[in-house]
C-alpha positions as CSV (number, residue, x, y, z in Angstrom):
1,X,175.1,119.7,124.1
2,X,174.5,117.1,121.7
3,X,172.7,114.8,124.0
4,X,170.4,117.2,124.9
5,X,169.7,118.0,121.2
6,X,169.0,114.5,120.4
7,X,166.5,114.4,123.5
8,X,164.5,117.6,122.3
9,X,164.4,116.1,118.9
10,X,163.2,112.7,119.8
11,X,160.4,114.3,122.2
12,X,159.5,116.2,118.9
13,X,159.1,113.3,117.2
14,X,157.5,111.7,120.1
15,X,154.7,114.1,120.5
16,X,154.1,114.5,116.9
17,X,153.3,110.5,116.7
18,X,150.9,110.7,119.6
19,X,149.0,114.1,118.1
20,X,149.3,112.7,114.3
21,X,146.3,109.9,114.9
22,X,144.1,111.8,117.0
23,X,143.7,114.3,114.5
24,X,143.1,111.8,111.7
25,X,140.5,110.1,114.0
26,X,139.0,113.3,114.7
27,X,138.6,113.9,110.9
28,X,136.8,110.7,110.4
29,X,134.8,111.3,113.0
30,X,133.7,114.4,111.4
31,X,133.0,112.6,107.8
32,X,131.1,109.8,109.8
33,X,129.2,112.8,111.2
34,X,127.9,113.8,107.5
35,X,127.3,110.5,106.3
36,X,124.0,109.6,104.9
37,X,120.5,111.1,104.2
38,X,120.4,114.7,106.1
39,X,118.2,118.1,106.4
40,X,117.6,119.4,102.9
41,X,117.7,116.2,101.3
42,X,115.1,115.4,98.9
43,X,113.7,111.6,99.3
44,X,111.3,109.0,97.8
45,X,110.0,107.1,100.8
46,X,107.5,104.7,101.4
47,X,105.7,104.0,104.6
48,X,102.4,102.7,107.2
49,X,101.6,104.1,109.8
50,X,99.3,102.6,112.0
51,X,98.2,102.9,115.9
52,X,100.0,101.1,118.3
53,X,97.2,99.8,120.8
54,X,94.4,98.7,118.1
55,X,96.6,98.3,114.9
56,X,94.2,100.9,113.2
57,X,95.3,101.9,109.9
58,X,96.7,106.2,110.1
59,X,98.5,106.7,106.6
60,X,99.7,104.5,103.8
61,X,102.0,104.8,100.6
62,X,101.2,100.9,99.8
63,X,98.1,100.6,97.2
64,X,97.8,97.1,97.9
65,X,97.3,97.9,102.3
66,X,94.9,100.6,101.2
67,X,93.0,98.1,98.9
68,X,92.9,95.5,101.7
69,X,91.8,98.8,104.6
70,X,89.0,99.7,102.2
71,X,90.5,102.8,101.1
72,X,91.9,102.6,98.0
73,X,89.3,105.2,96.6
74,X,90.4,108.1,99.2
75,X,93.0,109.6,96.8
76,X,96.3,108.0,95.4
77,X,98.8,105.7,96.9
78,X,101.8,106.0,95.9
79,X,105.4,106.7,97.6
80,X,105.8,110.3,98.7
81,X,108.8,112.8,98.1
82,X,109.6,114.5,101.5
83,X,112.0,117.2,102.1
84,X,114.2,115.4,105.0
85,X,114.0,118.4,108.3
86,X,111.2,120.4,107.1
87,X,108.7,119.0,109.0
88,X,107.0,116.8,106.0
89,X,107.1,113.8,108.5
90,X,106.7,113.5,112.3
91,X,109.8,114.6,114.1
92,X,110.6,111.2,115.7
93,X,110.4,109.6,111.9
94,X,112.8,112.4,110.4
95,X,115.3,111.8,113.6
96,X,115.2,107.8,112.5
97,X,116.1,108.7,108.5
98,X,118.8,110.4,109.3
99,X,122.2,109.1,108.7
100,X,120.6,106.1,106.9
101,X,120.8,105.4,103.0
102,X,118.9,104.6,100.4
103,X,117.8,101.1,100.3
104,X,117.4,101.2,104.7
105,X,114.0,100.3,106.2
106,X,113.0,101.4,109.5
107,X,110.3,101.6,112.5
108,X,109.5,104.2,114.7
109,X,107.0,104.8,117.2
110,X,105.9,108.1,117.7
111,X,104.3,109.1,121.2
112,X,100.3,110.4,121.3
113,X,102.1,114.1,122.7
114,X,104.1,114.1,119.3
115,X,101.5,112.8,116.9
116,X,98.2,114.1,117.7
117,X,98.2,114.9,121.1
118,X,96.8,113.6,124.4
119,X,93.2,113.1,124.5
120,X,91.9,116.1,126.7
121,X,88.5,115.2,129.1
122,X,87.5,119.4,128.6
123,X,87.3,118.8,124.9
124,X,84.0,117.1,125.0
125,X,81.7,119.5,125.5
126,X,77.5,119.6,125.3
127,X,76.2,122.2,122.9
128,X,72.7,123.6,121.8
129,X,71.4,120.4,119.2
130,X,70.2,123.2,117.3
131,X,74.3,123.5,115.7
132,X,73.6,120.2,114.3
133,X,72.0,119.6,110.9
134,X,69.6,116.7,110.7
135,X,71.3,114.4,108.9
136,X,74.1,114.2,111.4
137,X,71.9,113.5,114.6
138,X,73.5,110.1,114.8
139,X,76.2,108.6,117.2
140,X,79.5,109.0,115.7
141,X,78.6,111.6,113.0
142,X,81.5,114.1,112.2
143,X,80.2,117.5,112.7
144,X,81.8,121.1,112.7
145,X,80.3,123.7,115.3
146,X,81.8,127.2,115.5
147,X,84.4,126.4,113.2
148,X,85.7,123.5,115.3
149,X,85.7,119.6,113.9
150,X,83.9,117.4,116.4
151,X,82.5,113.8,116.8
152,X,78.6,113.5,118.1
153,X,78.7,111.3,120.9
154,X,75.2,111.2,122.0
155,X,71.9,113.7,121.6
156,X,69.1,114.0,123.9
157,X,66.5,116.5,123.5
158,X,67.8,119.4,122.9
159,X,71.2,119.0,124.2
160,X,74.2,117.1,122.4
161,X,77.2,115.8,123.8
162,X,80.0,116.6,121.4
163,X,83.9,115.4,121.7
164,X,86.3,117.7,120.3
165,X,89.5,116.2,120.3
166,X,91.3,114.9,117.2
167,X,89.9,111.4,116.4
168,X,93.5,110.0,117.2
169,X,94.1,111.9,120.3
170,X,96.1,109.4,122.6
171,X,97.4,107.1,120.6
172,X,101.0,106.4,119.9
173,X,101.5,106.1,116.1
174,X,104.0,103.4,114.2
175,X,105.8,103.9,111.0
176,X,107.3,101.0,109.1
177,X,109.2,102.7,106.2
178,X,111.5,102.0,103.2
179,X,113.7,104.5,102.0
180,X,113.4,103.7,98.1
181,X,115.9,106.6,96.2
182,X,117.5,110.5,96.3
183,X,115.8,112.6,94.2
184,X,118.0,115.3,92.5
185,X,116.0,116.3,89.8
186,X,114.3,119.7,90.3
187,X,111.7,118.6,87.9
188,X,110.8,115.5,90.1
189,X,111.3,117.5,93.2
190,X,108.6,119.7,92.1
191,X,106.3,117.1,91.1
192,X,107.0,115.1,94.5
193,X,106.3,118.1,96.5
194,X,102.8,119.5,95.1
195,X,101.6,115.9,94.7
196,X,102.4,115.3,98.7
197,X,100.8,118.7,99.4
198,X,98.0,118.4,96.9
199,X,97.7,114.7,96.3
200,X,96.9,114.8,92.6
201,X,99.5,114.6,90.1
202,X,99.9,117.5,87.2
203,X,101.3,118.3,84.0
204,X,104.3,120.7,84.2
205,X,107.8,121.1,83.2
206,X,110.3,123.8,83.7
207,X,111.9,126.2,81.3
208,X,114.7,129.1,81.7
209,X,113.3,132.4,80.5
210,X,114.7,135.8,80.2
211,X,112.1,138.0,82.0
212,X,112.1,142.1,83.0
213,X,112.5,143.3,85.8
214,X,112.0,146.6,87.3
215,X,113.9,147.8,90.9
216,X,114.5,151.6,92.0
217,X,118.3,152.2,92.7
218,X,118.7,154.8,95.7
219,X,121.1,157.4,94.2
220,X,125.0,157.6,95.0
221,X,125.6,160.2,97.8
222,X,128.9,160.4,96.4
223,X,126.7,162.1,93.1
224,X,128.1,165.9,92.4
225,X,125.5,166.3,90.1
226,X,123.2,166.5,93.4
227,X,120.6,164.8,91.6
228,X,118.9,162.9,94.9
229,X,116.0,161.4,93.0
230,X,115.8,157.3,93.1
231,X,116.2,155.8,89.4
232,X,114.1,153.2,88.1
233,X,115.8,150.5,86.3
234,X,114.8,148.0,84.2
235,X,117.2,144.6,83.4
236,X,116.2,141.2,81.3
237,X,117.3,138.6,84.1
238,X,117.2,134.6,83.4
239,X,114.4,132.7,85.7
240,X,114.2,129.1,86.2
241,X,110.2,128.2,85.8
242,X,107.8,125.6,86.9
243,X,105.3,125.9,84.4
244,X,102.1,123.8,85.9
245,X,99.1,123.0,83.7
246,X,96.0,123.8,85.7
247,X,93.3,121.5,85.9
248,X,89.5,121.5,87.6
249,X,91.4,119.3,90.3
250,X,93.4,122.1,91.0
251,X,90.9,124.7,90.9
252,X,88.5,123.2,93.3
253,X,91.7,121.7,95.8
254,X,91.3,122.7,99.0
255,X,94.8,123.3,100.4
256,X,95.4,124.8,96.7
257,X,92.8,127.0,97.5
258,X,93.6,128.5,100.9
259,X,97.8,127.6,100.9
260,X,99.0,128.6,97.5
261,X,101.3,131.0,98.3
262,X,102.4,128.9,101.3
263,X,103.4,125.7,99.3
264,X,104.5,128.0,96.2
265,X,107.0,129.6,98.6
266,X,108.3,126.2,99.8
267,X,109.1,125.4,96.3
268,X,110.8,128.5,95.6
269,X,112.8,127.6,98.8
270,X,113.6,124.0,98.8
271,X,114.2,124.0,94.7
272,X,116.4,125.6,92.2
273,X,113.0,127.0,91.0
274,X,112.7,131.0,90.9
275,X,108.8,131.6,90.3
276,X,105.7,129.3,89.4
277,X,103.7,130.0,86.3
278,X,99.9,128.3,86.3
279,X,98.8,128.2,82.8
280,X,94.9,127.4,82.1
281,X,94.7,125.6,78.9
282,X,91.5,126.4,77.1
283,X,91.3,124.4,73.8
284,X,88.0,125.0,72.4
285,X,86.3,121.6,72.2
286,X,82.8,121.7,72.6
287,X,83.0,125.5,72.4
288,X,82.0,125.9,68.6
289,X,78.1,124.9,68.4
290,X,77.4,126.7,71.8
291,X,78.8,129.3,70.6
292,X,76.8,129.6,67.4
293,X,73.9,129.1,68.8
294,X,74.2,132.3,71.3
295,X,75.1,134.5,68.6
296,X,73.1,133.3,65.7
297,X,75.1,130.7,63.5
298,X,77.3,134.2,63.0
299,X,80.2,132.8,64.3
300,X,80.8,135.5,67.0
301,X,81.9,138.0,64.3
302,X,79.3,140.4,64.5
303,X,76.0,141.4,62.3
304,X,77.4,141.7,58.8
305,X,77.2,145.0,57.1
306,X,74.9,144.1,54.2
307,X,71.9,142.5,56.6
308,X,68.8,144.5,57.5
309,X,68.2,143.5,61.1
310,X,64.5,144.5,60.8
311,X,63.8,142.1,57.9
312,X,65.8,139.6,59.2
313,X,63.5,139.6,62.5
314,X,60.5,139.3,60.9
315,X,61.4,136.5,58.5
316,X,62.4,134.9,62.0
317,X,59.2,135.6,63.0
318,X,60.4,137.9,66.4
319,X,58.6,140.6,67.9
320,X,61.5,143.1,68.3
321,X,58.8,145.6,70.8
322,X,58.9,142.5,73.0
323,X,62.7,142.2,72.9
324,X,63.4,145.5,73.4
325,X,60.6,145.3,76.4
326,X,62.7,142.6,78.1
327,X,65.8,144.2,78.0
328,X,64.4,147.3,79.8
């Protein structure tokens, strides 16, 4: 009886050594898994991208490439913050990033059906040269007819041979990137994410205020008092706000313009944020002597008490018939 004792315990012991590493292995394996940069990770990266077949210059981070492309006065170079999976960079670029770390530098190619698609014969199309202003009746003018973007290829009487695919269309695309630091700072992931959308930088800063709000609270159907009437309620909750001082850039920016709600909602998302507040500063300069001059030197205050309007006209020499005539 005692042999066979000792044989069941040394199988034990047996079988737990061989199932003791493999679990360990299988927990490294899932850390490995989990290491480096992944979705939801706010990042600083720098980057050119460039076509593959002609070396044509797509997208830059890099001042000094933009200086040297002739570009540098198409808006501001500078590395980007990108939300790593949220479709801020081509799929095939965010598939490279991940799993690396700060400091990594990479190089991916991204195919023509990925970037901009292939170019498509059908999309050049002829069209009445009557859609076409004439200052653009030139070979390689860009041009928009229906609503659709479109390069002129050539114009002949009154016909004009148009192409409508994406000036890229076909080519594969190459990024060279640097990944230069995490960003964990809500302010900065702000900042990083309107000046990527908007490409201008801003004035903000963030503040936790106490703010009302007002829900309706169905009743209990448990209620004996049978009182089935919803109750509105009003509590002082604590936001987190992005406070953004609005400029004329802002005003007059295009994707501001048609995507506010779209990029404010992807803040509100990706951030610790709980509601943007854009405040128009109005501080007065150059507001005084316009001012006075539209209402008299009277400072905007009104027609004091003690002034007889009638004298005062005709010391100012002014017909008041022919004002009162040009009102009407």
């Amino acid at each position: 009886m005692s042999d066979e004792s000792d044989e069941v315990e040394e199988t034990e012991a047996v079988d737990e050594a061989v199932t003791e590493p493999e679990t360990e292995e299988e927990e490294s394996s899932e850390e490995a898994e989990v290491e480096g940069l992944q979705d939801g990770d706010f990042v600083r990266i720098a980057y050119t991208a460039r076509t593959v077949e002609d070396d044509q210059l797509v997208d830059t981070t890099d001042e000094e490439v933009a200086e040297e492309e002739g570009v540098a006065d198409q808006g501001e170079f500078s590395p980007r913050v990108i939300v790593l999976g949220e479709g801020h960079l081509f799929a095939a670029v965010e598939d490279d990033i991940r799993g690396k770390e700060v400091g990594d530098t990479g190089s991916v190619v991204v195919t023509a059906e990925e970037a901009f698609g292939t170019y498509d014969e059908s999309e050049v199309r002829t069209v009445s040269a009557d859609k076409i202003g004439e200052d653009d009746r030139f070979p390689g003018a860009r041009v928009q007819i229906d609503g659709q973007q479109g390069v002129l290829e050539t114009i002949i009487g009154g016909r004009a041979r148009v192409d409508f695919n994406h000036p890229l269309a076909g080519e594969d695309i190459e990024y060279e990137y640097e990944l230069l630091e995490e960003v964990d700072d809500d302010l900065e992931q702000a900042r990083g994410l309107l000046n990527m959308f908007l490409d201008i930088d801003l004035e903000m800063w963030i503040e936790d205020d106490e703010v009302e709000e007002t829900r309706v609270e169905e009743p209990d159907e448990d209620d004996e008092d049978g009182d089935d009437e919803p109750e509105t309620v009003t509590e002082t909750v604590e936001k987190r706000t992005l406070y953004v001082e609005s400029t004329p850039q802002l005003s007059m920016n295009q994707q501001w313009m048609m995507q506010k709600q779209q990029i404010a909602q992807q803040l509100v998302d990706l951030t610790d944020i709980d509601r943007i507040l854009i405040q128009e500063v109005l501080d007065g300069a150059g507001m005084g002597m316009g001012m006075g001059g539209m209402m008299g030197g009277m400072g905007g205050g009104g027609v004091p008490d003690d002034v007889d309007i009638e004298e005062a006209l005709e010391e100012a020499d002014i017909d008041a018939d022919e004002i009162a005539e040009e009102l009407e």
